[in-house]
mmCIF file of the N, C-alpha and C atoms, coordinates in Angstrom:
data_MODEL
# 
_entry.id   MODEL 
# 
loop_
_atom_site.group_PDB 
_atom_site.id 
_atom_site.type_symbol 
_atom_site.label_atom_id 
_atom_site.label_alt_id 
_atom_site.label_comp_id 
_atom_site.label_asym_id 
_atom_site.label_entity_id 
_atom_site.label_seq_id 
_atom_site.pdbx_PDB_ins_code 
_atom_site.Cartn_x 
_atom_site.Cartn_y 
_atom_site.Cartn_z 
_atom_site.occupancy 
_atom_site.B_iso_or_equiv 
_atom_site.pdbx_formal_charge 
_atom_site.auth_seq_id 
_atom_site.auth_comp_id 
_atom_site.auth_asym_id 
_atom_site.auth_atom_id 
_atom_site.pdbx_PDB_model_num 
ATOM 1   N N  . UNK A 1 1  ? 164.859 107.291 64.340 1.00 0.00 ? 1  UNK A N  1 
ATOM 2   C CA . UNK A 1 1  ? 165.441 108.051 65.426 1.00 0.00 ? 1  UNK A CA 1 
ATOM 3   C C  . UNK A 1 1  ? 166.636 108.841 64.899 1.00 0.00 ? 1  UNK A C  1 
ATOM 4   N N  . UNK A 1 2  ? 166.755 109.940 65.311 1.00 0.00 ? 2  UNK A N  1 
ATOM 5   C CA . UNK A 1 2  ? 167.660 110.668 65.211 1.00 0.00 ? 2  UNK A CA 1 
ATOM 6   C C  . UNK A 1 2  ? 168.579 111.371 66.202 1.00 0.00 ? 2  UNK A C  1 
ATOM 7   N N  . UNK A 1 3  ? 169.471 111.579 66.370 1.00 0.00 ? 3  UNK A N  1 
ATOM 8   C CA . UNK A 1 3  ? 170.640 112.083 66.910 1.00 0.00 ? 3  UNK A CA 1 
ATOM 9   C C  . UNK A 1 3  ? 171.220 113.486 66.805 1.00 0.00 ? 3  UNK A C  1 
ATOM 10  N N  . UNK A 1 4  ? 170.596 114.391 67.774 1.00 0.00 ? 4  UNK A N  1 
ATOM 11  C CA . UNK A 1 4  ? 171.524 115.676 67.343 1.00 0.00 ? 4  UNK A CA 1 
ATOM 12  C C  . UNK A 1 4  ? 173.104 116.182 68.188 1.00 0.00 ? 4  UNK A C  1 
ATOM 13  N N  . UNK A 1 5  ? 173.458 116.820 67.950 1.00 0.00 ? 5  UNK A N  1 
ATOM 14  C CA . UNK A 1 5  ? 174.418 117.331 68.305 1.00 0.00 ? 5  UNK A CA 1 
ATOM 15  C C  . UNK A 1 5  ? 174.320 118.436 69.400 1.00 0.00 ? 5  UNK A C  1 
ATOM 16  N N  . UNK A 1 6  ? 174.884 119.138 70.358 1.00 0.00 ? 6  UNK A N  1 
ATOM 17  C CA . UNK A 1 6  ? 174.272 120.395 71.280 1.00 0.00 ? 6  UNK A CA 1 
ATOM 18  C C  . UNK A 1 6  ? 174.235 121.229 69.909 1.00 0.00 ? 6  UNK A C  1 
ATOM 19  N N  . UNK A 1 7  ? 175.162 121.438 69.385 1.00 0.00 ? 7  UNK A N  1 
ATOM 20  C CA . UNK A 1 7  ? 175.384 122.885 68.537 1.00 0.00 ? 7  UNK A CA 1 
ATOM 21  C C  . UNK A 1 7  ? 173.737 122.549 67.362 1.00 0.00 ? 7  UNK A C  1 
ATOM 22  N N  . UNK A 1 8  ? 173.702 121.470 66.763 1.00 0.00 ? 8  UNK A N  1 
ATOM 23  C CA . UNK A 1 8  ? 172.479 121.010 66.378 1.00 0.00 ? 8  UNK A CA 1 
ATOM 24  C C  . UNK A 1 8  ? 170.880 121.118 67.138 1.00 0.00 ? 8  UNK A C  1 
ATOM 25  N N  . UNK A 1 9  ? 171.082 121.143 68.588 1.00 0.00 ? 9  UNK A N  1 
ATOM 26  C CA . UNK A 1 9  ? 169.719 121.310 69.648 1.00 0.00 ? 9  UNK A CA 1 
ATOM 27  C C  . UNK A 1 9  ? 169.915 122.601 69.335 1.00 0.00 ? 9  UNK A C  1 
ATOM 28  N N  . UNK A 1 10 ? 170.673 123.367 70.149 1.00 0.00 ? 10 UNK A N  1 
ATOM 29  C CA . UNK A 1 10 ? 171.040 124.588 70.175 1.00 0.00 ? 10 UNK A CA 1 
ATOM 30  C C  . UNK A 1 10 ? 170.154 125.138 69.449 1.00 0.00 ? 10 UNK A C  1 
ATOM 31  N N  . UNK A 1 11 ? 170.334 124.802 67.790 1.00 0.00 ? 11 UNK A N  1 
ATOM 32  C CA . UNK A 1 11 ? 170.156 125.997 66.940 1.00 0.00 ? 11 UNK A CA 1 
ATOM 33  C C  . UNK A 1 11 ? 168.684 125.798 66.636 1.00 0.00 ? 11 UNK A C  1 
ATOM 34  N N  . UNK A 1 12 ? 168.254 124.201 66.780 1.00 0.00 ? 12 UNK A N  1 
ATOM 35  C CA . UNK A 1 12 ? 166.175 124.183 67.108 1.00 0.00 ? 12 UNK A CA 1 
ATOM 36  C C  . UNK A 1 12 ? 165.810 125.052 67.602 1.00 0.00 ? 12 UNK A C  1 
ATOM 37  N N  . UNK A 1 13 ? 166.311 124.898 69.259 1.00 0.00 ? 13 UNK A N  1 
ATOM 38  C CA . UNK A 1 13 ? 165.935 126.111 70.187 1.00 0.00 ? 13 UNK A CA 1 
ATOM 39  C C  . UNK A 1 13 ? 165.970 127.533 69.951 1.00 0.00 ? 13 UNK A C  1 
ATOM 40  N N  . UNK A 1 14 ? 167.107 127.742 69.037 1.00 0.00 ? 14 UNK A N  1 
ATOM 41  C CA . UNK A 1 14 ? 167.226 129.105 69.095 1.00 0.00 ? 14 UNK A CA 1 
ATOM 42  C C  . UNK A 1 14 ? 168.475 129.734 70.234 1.00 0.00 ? 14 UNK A C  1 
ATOM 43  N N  . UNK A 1 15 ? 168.784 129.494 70.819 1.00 0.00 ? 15 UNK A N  1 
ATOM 44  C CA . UNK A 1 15 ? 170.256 129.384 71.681 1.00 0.00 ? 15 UNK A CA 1 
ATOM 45  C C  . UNK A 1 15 ? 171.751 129.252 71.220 1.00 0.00 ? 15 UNK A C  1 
ATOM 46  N N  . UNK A 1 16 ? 172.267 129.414 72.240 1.00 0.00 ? 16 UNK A N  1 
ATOM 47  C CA . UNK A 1 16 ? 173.621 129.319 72.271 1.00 0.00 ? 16 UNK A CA 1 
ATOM 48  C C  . UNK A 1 16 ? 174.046 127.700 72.629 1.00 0.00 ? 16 UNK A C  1 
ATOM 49  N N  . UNK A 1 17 ? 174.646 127.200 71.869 1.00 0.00 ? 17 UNK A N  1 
ATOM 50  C CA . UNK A 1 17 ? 175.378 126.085 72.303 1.00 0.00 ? 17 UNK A CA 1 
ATOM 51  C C  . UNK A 1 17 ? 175.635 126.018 73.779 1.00 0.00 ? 17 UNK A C  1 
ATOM 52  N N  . UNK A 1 18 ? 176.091 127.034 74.563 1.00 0.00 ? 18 UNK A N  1 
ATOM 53  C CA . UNK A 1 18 ? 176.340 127.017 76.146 1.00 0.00 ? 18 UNK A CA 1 
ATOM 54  C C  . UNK A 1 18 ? 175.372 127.030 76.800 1.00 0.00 ? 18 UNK A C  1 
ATOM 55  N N  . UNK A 1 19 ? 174.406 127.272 76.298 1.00 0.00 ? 19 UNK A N  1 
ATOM 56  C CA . UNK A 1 19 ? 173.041 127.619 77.324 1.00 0.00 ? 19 UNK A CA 1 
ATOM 57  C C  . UNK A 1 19 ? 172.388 126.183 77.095 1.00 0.00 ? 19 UNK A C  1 
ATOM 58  N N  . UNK A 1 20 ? 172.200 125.768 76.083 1.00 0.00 ? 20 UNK A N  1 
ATOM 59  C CA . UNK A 1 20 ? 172.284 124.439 75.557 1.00 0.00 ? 20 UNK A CA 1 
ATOM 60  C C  . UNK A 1 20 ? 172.748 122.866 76.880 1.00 0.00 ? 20 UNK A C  1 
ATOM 61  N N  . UNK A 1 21 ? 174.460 123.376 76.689 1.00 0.00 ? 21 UNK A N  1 
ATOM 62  C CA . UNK A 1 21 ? 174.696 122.577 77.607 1.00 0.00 ? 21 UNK A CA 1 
ATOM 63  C C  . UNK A 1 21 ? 174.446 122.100 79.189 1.00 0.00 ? 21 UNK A C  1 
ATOM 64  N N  . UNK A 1 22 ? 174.275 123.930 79.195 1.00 0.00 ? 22 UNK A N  1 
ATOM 65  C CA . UNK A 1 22 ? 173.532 124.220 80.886 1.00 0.00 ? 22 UNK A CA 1 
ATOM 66  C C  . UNK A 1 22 ? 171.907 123.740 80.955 1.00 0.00 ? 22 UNK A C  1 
ATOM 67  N N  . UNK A 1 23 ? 171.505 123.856 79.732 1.00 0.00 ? 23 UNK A N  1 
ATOM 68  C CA . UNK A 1 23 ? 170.028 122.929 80.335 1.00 0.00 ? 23 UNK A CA 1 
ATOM 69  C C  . UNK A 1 23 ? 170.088 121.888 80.147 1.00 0.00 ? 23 UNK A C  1 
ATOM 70  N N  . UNK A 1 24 ? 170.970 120.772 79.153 1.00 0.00 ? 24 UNK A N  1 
ATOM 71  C CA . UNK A 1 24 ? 171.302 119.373 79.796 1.00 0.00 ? 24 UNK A CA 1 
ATOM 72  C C  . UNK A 1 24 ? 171.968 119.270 81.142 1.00 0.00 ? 24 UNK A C  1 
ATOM 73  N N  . UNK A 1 25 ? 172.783 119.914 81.545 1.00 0.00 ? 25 UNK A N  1 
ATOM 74  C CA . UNK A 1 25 ? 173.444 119.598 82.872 1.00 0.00 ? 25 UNK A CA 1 
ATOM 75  C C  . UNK A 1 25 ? 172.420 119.262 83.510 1.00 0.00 ? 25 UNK A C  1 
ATOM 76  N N  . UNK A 1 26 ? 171.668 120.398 83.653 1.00 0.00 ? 26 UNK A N  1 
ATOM 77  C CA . UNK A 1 26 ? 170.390 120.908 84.982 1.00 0.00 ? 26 UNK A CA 1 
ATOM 78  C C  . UNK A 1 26 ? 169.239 119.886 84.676 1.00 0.00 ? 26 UNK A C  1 
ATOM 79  N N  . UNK A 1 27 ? 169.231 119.010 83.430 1.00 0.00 ? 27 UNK A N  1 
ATOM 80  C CA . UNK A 1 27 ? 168.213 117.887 83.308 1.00 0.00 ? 27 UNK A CA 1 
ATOM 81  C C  . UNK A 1 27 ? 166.636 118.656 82.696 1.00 0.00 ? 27 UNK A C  1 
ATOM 82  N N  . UNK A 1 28 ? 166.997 120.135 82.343 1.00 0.00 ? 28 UNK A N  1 
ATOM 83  C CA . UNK A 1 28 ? 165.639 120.639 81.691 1.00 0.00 ? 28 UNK A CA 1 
ATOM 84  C C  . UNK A 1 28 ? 165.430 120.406 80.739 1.00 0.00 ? 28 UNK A C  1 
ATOM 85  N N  . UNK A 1 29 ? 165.940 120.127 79.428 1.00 0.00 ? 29 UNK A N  1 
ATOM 86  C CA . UNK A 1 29 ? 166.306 119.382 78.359 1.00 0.00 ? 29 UNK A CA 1 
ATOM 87  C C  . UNK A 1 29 ? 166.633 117.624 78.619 1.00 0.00 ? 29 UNK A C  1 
ATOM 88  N N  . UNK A 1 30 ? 166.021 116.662 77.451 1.00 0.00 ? 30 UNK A N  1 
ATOM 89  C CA . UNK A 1 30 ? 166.233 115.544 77.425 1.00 0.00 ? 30 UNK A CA 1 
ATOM 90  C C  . UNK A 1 30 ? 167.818 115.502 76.609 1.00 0.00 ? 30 UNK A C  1 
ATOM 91  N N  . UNK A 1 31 ? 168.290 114.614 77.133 1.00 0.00 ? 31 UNK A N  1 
ATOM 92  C CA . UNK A 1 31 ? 169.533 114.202 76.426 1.00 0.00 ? 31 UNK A CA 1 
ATOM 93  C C  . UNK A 1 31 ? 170.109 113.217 77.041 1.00 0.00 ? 31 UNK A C  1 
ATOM 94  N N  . UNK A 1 32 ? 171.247 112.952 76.767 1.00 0.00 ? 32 UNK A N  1 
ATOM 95  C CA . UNK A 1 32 ? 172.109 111.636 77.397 1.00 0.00 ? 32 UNK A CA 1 
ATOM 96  C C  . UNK A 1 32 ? 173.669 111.983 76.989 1.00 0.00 ? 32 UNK A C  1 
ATOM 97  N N  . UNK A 1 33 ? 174.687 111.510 77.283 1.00 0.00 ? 33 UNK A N  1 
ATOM 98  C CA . UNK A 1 33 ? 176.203 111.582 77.560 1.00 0.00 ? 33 UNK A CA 1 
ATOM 99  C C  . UNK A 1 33 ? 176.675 110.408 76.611 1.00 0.00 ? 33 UNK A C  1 
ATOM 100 N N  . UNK A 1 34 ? 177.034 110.330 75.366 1.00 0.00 ? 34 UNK A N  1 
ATOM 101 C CA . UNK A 1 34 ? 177.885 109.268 75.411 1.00 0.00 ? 34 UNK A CA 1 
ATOM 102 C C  . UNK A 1 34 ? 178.948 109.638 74.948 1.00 0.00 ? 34 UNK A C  1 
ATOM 103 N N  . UNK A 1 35 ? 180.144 109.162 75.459 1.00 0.00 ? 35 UNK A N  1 
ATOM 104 C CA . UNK A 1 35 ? 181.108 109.436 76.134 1.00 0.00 ? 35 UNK A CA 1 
ATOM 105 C C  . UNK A 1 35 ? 181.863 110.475 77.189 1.00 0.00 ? 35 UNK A C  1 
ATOM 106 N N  . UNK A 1 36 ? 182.015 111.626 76.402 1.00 0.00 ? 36 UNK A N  1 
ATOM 107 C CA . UNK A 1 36 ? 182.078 113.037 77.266 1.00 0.00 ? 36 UNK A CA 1 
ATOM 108 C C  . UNK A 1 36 ? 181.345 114.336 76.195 1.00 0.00 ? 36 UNK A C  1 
ATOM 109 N N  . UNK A 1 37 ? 180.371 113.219 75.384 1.00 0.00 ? 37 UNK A N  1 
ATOM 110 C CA . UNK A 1 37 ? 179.838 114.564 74.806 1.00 0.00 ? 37 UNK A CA 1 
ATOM 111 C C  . UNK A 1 37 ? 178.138 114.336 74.961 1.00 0.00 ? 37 UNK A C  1 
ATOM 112 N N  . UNK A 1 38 ? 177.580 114.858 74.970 1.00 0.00 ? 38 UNK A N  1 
ATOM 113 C CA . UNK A 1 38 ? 176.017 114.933 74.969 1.00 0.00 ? 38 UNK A CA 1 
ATOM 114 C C  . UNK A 1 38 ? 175.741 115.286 73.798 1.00 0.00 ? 38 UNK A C  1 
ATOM 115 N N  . UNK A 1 39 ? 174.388 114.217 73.429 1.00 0.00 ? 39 UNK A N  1 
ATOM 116 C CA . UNK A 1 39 ? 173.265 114.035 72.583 1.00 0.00 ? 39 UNK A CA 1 
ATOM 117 C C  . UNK A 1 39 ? 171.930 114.331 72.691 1.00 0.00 ? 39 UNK A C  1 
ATOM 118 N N  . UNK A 1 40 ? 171.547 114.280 71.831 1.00 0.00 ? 40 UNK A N  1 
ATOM 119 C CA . UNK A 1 40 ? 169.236 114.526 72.072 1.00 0.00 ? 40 UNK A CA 1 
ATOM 120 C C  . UNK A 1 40 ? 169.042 113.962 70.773 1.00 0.00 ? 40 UNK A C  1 
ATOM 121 N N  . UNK A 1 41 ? 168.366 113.109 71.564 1.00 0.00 ? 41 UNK A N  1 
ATOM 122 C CA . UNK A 1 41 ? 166.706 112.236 70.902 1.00 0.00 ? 41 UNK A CA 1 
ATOM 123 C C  . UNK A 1 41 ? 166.504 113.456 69.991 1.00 0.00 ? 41 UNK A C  1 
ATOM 124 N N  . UNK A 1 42 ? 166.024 113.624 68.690 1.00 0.00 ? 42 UNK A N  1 
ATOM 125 C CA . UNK A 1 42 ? 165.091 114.772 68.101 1.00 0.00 ? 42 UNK A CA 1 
ATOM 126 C C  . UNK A 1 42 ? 163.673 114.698 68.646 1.00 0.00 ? 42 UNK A C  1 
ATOM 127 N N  . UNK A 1 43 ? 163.376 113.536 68.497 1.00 0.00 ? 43 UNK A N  1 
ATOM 128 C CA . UNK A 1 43 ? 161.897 113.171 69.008 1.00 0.00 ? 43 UNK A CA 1 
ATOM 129 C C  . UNK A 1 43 ? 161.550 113.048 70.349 1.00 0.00 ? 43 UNK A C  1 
ATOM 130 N N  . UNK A 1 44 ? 162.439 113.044 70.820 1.00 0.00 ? 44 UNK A N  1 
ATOM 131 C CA . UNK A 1 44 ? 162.304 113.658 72.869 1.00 0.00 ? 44 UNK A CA 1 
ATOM 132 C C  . UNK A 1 44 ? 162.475 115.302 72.739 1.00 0.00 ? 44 UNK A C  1 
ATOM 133 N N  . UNK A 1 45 ? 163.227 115.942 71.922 1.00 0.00 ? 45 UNK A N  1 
ATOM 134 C CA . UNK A 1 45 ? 163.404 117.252 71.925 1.00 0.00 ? 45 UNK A CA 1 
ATOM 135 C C  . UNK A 1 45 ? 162.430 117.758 71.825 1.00 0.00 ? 45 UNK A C  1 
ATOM 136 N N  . UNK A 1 46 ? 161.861 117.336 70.538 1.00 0.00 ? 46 UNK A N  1 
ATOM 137 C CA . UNK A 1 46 ? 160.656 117.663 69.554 1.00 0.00 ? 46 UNK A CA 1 
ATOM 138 C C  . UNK A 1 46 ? 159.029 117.926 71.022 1.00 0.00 ? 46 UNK A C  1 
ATOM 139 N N  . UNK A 1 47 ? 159.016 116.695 71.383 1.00 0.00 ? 47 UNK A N  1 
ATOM 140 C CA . UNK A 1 47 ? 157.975 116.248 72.413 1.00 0.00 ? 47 UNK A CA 1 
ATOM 141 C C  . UNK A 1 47 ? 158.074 116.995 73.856 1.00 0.00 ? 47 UNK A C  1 
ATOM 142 N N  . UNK A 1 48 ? 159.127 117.432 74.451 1.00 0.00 ? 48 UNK A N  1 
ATOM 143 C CA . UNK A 1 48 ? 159.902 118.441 75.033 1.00 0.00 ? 48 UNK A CA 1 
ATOM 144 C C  . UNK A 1 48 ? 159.285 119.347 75.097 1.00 0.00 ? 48 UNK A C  1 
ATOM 145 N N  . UNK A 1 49 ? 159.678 120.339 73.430 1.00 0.00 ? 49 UNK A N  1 
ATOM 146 C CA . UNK A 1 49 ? 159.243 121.837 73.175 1.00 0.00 ? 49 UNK A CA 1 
ATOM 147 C C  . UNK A 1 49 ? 157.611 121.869 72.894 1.00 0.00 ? 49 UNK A C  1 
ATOM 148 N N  . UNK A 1 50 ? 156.675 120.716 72.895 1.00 0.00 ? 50 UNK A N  1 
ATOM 149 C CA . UNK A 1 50 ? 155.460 120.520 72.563 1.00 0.00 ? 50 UNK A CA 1 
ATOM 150 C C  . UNK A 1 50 ? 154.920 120.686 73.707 1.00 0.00 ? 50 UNK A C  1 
ATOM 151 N N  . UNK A 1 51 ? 155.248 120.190 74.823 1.00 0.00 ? 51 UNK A N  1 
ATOM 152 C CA . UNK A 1 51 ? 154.815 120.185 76.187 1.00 0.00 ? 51 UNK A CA 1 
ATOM 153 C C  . UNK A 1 51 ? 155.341 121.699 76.895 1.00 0.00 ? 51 UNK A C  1 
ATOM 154 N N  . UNK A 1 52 ? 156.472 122.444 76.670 1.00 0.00 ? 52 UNK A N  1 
ATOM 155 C CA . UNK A 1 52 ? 156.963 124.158 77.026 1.00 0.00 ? 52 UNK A CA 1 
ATOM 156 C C  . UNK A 1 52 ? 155.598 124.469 76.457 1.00 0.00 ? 52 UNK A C  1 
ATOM 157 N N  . UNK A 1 53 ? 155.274 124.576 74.652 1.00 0.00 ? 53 UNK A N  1 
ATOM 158 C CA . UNK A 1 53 ? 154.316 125.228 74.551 1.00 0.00 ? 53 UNK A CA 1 
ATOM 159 C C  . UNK A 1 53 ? 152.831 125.323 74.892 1.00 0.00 ? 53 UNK A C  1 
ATOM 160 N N  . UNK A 1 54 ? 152.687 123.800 75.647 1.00 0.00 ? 54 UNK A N  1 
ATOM 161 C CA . UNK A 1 54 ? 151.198 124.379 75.954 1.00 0.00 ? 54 UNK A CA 1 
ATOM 162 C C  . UNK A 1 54 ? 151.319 124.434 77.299 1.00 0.00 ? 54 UNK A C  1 
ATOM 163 N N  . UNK A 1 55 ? 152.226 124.186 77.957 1.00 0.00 ? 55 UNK A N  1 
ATOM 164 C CA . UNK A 1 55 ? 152.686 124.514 79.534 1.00 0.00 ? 55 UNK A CA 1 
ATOM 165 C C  . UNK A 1 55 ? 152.639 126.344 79.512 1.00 0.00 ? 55 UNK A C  1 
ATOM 166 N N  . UNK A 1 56 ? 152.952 126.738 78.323 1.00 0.00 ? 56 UNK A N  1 
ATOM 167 C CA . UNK A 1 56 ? 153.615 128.443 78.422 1.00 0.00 ? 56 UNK A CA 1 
ATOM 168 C C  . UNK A 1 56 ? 152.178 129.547 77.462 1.00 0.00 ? 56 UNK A C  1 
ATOM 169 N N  . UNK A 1 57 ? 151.592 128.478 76.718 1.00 0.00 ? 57 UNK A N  1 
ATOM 170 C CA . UNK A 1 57 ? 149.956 129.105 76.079 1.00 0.00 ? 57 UNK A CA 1 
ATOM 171 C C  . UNK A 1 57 ? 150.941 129.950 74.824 1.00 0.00 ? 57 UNK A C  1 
ATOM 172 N N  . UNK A 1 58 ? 152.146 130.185 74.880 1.00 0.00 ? 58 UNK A N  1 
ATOM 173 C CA . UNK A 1 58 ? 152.840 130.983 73.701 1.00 0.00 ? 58 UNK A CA 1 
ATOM 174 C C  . UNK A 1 58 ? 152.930 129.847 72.576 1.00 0.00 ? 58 UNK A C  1 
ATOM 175 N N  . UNK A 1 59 ? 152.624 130.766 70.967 1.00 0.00 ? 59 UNK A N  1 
ATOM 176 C CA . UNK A 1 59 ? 153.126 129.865 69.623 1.00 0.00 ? 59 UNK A CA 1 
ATOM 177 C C  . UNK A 1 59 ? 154.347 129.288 70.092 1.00 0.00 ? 59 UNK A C  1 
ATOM 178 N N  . UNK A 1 60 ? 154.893 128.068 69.235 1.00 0.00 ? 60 UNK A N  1 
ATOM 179 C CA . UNK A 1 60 ? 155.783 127.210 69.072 1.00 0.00 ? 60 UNK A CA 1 
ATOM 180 C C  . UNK A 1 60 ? 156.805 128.411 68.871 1.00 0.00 ? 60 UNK A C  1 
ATOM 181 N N  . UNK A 1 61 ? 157.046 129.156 67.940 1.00 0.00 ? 61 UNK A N  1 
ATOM 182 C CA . UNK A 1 61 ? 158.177 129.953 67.978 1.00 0.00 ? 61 UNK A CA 1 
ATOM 183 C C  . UNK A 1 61 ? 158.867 130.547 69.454 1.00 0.00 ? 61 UNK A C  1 
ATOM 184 N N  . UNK A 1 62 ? 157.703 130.991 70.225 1.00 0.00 ? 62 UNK A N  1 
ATOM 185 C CA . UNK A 1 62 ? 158.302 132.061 71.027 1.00 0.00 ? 62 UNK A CA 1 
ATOM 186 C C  . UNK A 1 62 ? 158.496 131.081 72.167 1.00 0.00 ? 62 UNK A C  1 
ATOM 187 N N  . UNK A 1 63 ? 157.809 129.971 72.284 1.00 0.00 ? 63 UNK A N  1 
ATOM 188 C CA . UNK A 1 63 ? 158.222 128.394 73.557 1.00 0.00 ? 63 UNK A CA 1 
ATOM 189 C C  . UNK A 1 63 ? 159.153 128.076 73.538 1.00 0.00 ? 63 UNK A C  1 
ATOM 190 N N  . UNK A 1 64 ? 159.721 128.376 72.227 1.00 0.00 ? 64 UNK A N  1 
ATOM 191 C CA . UNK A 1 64 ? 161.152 127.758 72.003 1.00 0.00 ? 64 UNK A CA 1 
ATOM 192 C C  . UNK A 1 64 ? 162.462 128.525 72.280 1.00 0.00 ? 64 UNK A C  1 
ATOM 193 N N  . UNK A 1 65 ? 162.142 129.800 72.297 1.00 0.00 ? 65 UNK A N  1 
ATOM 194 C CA . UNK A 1 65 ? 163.055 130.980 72.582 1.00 0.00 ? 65 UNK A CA 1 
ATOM 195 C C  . UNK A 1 65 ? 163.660 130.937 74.021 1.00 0.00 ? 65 UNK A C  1 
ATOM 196 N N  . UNK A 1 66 ? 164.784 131.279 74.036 1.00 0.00 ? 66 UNK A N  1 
ATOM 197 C CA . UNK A 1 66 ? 165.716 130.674 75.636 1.00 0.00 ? 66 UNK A CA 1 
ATOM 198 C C  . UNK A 1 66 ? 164.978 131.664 76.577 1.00 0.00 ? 66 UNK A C  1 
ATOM 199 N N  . UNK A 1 67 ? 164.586 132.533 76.149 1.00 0.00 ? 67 UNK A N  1 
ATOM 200 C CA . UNK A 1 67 ? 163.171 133.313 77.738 1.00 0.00 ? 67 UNK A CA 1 
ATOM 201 C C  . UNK A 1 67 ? 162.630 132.362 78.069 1.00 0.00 ? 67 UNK A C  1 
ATOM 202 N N  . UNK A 1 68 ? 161.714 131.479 77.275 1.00 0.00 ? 68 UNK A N  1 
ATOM 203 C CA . UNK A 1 68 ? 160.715 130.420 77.540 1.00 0.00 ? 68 UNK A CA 1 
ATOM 204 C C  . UNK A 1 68 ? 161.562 129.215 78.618 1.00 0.00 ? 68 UNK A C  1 
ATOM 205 N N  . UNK A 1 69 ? 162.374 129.258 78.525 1.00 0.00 ? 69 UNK A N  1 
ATOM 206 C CA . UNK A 1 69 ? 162.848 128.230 78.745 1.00 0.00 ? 69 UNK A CA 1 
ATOM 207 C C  . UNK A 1 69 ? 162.942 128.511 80.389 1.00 0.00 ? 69 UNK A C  1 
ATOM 208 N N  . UNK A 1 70 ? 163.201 129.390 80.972 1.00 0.00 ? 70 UNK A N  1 
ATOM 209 C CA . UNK A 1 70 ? 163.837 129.734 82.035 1.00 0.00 ? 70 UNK A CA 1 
ATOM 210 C C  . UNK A 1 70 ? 163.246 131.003 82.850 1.00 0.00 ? 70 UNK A C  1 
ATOM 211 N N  . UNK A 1 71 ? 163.104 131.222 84.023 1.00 0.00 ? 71 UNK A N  1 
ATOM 212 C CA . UNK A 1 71 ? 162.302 132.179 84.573 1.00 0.00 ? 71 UNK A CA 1 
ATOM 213 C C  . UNK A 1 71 ? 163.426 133.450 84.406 1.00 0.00 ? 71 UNK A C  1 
ATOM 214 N N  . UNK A 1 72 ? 163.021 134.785 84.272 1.00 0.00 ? 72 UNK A N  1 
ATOM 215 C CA . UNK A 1 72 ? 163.486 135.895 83.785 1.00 0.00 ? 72 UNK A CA 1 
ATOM 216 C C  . UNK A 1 72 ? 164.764 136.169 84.789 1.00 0.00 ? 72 UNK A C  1 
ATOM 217 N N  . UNK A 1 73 ? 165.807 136.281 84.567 1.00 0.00 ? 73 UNK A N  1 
ATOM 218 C CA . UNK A 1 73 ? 167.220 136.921 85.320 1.00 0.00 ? 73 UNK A CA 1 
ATOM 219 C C  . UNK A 1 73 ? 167.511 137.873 85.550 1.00 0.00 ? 73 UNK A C  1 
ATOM 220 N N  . UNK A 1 74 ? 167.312 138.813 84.447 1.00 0.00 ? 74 UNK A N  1 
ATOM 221 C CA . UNK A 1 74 ? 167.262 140.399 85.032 1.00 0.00 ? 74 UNK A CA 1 
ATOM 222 C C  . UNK A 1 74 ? 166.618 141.021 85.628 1.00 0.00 ? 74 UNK A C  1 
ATOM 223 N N  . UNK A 1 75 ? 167.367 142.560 85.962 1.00 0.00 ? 75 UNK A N  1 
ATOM 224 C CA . UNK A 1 75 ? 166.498 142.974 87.168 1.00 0.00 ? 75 UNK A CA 1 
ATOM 225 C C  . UNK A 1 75 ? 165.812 144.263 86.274 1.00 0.00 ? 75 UNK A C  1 
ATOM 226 N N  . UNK A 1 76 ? 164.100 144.752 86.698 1.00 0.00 ? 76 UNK A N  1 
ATOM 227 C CA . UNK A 1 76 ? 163.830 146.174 86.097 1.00 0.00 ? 76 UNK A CA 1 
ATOM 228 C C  . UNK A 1 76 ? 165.403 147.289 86.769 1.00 0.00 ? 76 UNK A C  1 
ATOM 229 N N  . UNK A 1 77 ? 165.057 148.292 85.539 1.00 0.00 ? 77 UNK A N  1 
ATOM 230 C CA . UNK A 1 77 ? 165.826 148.968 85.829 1.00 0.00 ? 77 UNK A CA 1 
ATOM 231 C C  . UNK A 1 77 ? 164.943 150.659 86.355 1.00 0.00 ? 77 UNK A C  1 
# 
């Protein structure tokens, strides 16, 4: 078992450390709190982004990309 860090998830994903933290808050990401900092399982992460990609039919690269993660925010222009 292994132990990452946000700034460590983060950079799997492809993200920002903050966006990071906002999908542990929101519980879309596996992780846990110990003390006042948050952690991730690699192998809950790992199992996580395995289930985005065949939930999303996109390669592992692009499942993992913070679009994938989240329904689109902007507006057409």
């Amino acid at each position: 078992m292994r132990i990452l860090t946000t700034r460590e998830a983060a950079n799997l994903l492809r993200t920002t450390e903050i966006t990071m933290l906002r999908l542990l808050r929101a519980g879309v990401v596996p992780g846990f709190k110990l003390g006042h900092v948050w952690r991730i399982d690699l192998d809950a992460l790992l199992a996580w982004m395995r289930v985005q990609e065949s939930l999303s039919g996109l390669p592992s690269s692009a499942a993992s990309s913070p679009m994938a993660l989240s329904p689109a925010t902007h507006r057409e222009r």
